[in-house]
N, C-alpha and C positions, 0 to 999 in steps of 0.2 A: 272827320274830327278836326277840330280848329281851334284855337288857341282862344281863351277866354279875352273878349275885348275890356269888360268891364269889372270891375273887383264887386266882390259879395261879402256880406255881415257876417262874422264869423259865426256869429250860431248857426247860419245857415247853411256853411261850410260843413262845420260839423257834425249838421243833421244828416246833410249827404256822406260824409263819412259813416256814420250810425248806420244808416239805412243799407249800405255796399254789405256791411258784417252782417246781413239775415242770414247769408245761406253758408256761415263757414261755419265749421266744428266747433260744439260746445264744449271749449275746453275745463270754462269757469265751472259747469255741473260736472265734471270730471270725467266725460266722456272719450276722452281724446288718449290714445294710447301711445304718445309722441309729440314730438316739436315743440309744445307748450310745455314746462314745470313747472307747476306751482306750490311756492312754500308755506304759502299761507298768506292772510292778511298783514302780519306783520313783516313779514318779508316784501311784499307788494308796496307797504307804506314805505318804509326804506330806501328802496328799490327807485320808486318815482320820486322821493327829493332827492336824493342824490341828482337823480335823472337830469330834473328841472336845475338845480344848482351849475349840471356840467352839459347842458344841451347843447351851447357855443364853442364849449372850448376845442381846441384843435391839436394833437398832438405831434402835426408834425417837425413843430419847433419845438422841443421843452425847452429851452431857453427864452422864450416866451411866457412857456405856461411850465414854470417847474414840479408843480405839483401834480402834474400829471406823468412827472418822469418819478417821482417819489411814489406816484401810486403805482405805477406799474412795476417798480424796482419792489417794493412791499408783497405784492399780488403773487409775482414770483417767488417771492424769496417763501410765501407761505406756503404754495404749491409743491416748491423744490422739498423743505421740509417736509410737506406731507410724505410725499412719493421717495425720502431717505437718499434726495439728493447728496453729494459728498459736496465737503468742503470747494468753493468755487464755482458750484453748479450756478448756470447761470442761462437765463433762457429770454424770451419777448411774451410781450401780448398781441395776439391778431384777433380777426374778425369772427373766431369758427374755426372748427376741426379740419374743413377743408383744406385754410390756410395754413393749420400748422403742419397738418401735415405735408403739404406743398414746398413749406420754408426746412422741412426737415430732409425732405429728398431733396432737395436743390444743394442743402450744405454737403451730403452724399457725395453729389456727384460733383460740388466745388474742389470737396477733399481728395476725393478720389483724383481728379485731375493734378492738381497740386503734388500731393504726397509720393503718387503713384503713375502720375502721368495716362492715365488711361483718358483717353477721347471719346470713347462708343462705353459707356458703359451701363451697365445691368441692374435689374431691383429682378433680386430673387423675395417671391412672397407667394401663398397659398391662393387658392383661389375664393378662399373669403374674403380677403384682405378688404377693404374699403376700396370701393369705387375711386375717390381720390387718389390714390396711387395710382391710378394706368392716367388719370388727369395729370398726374405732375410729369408721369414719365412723356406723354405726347407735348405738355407744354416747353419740358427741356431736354429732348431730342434723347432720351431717354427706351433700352428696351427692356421689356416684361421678361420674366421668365417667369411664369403662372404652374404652380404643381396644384395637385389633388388634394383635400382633404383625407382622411381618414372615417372609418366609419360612425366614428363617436364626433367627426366634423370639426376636430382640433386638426391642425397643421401639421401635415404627416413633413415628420425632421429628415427620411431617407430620401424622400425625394424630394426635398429642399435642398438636401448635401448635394446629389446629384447635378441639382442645375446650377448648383457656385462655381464659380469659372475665374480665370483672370480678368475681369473686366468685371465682375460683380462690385457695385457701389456700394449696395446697400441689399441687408434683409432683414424682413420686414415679419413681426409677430403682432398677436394682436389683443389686448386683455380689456373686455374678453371682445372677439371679433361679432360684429354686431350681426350675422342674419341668426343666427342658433342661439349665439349669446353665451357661449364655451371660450375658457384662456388658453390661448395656447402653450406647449411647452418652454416657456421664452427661455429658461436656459439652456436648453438643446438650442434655440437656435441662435441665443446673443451667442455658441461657444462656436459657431458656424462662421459668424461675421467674422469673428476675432480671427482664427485660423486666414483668411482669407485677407483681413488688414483691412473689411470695411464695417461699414458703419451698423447699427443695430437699433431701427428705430421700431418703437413701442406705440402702436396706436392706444391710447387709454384715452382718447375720446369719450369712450362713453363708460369707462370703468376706471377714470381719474378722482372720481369726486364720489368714489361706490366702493371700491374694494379695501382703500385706505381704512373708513368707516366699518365694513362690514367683518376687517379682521379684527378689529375693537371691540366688534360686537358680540366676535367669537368664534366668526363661521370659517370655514377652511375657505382660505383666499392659498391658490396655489402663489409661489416666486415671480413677481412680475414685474418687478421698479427697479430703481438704482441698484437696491440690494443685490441684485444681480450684476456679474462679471461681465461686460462684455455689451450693455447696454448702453447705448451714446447720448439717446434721444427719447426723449418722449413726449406726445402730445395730449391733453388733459381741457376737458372744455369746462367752461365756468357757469357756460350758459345750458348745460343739461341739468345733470343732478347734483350742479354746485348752484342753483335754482337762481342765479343773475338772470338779467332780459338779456335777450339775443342783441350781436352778436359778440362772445367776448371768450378766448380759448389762449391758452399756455403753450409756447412749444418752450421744452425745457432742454438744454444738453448737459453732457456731465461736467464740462468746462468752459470757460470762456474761449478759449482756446480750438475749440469744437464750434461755440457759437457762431466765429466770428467769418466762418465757412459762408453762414447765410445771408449775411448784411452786404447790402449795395455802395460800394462809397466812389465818388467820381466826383473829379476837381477843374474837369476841364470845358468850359464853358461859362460864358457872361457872368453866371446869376454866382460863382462862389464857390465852396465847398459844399457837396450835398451827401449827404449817406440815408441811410433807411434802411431800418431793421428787418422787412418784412416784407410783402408786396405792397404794401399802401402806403402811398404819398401822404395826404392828409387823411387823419384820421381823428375820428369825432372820441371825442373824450368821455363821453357818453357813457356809451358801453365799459369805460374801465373804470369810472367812478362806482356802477353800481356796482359792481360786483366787485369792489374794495368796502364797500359798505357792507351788500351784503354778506359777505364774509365776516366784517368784524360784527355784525348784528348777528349772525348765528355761534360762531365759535364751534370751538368741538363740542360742542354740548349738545347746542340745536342741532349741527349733520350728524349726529350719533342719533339723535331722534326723529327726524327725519329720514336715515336708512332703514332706521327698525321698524316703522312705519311700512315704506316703501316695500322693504323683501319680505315681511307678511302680507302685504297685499299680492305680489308675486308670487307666491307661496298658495297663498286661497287660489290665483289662477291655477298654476297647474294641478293643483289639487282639484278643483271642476274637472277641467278638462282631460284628467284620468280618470273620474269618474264616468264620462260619457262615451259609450257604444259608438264610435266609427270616426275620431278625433283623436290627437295625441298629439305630445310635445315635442318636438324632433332633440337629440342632445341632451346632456344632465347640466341644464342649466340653472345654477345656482344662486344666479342672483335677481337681475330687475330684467332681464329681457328674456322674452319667452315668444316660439316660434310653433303656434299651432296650423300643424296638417292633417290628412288623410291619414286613417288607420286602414293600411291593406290588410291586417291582417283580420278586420273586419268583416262578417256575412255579407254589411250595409255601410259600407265606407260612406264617408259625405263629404260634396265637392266645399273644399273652403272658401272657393271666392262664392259660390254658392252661398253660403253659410254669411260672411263678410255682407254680401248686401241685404243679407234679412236684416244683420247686425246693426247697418247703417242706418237700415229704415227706421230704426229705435233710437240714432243717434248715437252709437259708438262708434270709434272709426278707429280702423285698424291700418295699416299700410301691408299691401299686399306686395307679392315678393315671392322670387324662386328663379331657378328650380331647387327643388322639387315646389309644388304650389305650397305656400303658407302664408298664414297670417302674419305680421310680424306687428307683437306689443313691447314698446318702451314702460316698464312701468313705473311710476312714482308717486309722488307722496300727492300727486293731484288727482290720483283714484281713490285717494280716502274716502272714505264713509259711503261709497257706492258699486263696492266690490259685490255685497249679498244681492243687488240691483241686476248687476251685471251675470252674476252666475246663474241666477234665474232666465234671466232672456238668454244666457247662452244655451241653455238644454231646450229652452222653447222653440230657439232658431232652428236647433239642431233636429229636434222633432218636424217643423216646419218645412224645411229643404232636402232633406233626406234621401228623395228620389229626383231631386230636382239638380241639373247642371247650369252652370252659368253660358251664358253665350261670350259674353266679355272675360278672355283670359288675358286681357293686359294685367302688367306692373310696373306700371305709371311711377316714379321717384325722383318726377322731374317738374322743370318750368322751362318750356321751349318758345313762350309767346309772352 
């Protein structure tokens, strides 16, 4: 491969772009049970002027570009209200759930060294927890202490208590934790941190921009945000079910004073004074324009209809998927994420990644995942109007594979090349 000698016509460019996207996931027909949210056309229109408006700009002066420190001051401060931030809460925008939750364990273990002097210190969290937490712990020297689940696959609190220790930074809940798609007890375990003097950070990645909504809407949302005692942190994506483009996520604290745990600031060196909120240096403005748009383009109005949307079409899923002989939902998951496996207690159980590639040959794509093997759907309002589609080819698959195993038990949730 070699470096292009000569420049090309941007149509031509672009044809080649077109042409790369044959063989990826039809998100647009509503096939895709992840990665992609789509709010709609009118959210899409928004969405891309903004886009084109902030394609250049650069965030990592706002004193250059101030409006992009007033957008993300805004973006926050709508978030913090959502999630019943207190007075003061005060948080950043990053790139994705990864990083906030990365900037959230790093302020952990800033505080925890500061306040409490500890050097070696701990993230007690369940073995759901998000993969990004054993990331941030190996990136800052950081150790796991990983408990069990429970059979209902919330976060068993005794043996949580058990591995808090002197050196515990931080523990970690998760609403709801994404393989089952279940909240966990977060005040059993914010009242864990608190006893201990560390921090209690709230993955809502993926039930930041979903539970808010869906206690509005009526549905029992257990205690998972600020309203709780003992909660420091929380992180909330924009670019899931708050339906902005990728990549654009919230880590919020409950004070400034908390926040300021995570920011990098260093004066000694040629170029000046320099700080930075977050891990990125420059940072494309991009992603925080749209999703200051698209937030004020939807308001509570449109994410209220858009959730109601979304947890009926979740709803129709596991409703199929109880109906069908040798399938089942693992956990009472109640909102947009649903985790279809093997029904042992079936004559004729059926393998799911079995099941998964019949799936796919129709053009749904599911993200495979385990243990135990499951399917794992993100659901939202981009399955609209092809949920009856889908419940149909799931009982045909299912009839289809039946006796049939996969030879391929990977669970691929990655990009290594």
């Amino acid at each position: 491969m070699t470096f292009p000698e000569r420049g090309r016509p941007a149509d031509d460019v672009l044809a080649a772009l077109e042409a790369k996207r044959a063989r990826d996931v039809k998100w647009r027909e509503g096939k895709a049970f992840g990665m992609i949210y789509d709010g709609g056309p009118g959210v899409h229109e928004v969405a891309e002027r903004a886009a084109a408006l902030y394609l250049h700009e650069n965030a990592l002066n706002t004193r250059a570009f101030p409006s992009l420190g007033e957008i993300q001051s805004e973006v926050v401060g709508w978030t913090a209200d959502l999630l019943h931030g207190p007075e003061g809460a005060a948080g950043f925008l990053t790139s994705g759930g990864t990083e906030s939750i990365l900037c959230g364990v790093l302020a952990a273990r800033e505080r925890g060294r500061e306040e409490r002097g500890i050097t070696a210190g701990e993230i007690v969290l369940a073995e759901s927890a998000h993969a990004a937490f054993h990331k941030a712990a190996h990136l800052f020297g950081l150790t796991v202490r990983k408990t069990p689940v429970r059979d209902d696959w919330t976060a068993d609190v005794a043996a949580m208590a058990d591995a808090v220790g002197p050196n515990t930074v931080l523990v970690v809940g998760s609403a709801p934790q994404y393989p089952q798609g279940v909240v966990d007890p977060i005040p059993e375990i914010a009242a864990l941190a608190q006893q201990a003097g560390a921090n209690c950070h709230v993955d809502g990645c993926m039930g930041g921009f979903v539970l808010p909504f869906a206690e509005r809407l009526g549905r029992e949302v257990p205690p998972w945000d600020f309203r709780v005692d003992g909660v420091t942190s929380i992180s909330a994506d924009i670019h899931k079910l708050g339906y902005a483009p990728k990549g654009v996520s919230v880590i919020l604290h409950r004070s400034k004073a908390l926040r300021r745990y995570q920011t990098f600031v260093f004066e000694d060196w040629l170029g000046g004074f320099y700080a930075s909120p977050n891990l990125q240096g420059s940072r494309s403005g991009m992603p925080m324009a749209t999703a200051w748009a698209v937030m004020q383009h939807l308001g509570l109005e449109g994410y209220l209809e858009l959730t109601r949307v979304t947890l009926e079409n979740a709803d129709r899923m596991r409703a199929a998927i109880a109906g069908i002989d040798g399938i089942r939902v693992l956990g009472d998951s109640r909102f947009h994420l649903v985790a279809l496996a093997s029904d042992p207690s079936s004559p004729r159980p059926v393998d799911v990644f079995a099941l998964g590639d019949a799936l796919l040959e129709r053009g749904w794509f599911h993200d495979r995942q385990g243990p135990p093997d499951t399917l794992h759907s993100t659901v939202s309002n981009s399955n609209t109007g092809v949920m009856d589609r889908y419940v149909a080819d799931l009982a045909e698959c299912v009839a289809l594979v039946r006796d049939r195993r996969a030879g391929d038990r990977s669970t691929n949730y990655a990009t290594l090349e």
